[in-house]
C-alpha positions as CSV (number, residue, x, y, z in Angstrom):
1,X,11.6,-27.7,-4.5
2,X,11.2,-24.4,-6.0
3,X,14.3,-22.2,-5.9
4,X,14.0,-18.8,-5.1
5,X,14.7,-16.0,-7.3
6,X,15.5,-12.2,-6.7
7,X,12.7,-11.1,-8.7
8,X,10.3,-13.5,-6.1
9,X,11.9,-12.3,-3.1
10,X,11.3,-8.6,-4.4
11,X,7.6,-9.6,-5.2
12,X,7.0,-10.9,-1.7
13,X,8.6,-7.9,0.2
14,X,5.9,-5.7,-2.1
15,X,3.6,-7.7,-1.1
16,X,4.3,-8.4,2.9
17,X,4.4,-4.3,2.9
18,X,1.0,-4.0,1.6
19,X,-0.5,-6.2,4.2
20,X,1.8,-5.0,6.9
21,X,0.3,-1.7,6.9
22,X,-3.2,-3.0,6.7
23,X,-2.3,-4.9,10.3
24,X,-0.9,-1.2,11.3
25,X,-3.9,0.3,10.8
26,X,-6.1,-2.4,12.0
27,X,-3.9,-2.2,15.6
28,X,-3.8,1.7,15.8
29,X,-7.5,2.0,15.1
30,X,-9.5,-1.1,15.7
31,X,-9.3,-1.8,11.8
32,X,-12.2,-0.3,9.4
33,X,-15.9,-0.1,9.6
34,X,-16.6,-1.8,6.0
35,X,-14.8,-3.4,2.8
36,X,-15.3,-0.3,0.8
37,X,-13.2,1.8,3.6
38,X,-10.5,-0.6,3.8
39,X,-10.5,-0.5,-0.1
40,X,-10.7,3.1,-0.5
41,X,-7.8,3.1,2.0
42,X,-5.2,0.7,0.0
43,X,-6.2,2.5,-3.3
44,X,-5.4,6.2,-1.6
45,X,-2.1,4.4,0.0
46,X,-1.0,2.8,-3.2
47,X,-0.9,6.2,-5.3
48,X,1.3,7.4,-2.5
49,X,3.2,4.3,-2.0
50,X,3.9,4.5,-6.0
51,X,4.7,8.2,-5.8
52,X,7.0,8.1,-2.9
53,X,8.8,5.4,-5.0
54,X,8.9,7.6,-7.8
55,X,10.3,10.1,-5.8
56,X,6.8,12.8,-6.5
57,X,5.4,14.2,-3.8
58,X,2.6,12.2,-2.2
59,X,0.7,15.0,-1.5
60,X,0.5,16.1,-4.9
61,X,0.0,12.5,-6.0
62,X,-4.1,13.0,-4.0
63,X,-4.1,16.3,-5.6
64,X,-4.2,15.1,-9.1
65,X,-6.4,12.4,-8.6
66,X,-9.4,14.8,-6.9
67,X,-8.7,17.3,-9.8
């Protein structure tokens, strides 16, 4: 039996988050017409996931990365 560790129960709260808003999105919107979109879309969500918990703005987060 594997005991479970805070670090490990961190790690799958990241992780059920990033595919929780991937099941969001597929609800709200019928999901995405291709791999690359739904790629695209977790890359462009991570930046602002990381900056939010950062505490940067988001917005300015996609800014930097088109400049």
């Amino acid at each position: 039996m594997v005991r479970s560790t805070s670090l490990s129960k961190l790690f799958d709260n990241l992780v059920e988050g990033g595919i929780r808003i991937l099941k969001v999105k597929q609800k709200r919107s019928g999901g995405f017409r291709s791999d690359k979109d739904a790629k695209d879309f977790m890359a462009i969500h991570s930046v602002t996931y990381t900056a939010k918990k950062n505490q940067y703005s988001r917005w300015d987060a996609v800014l930097a990365l088109v400049r």
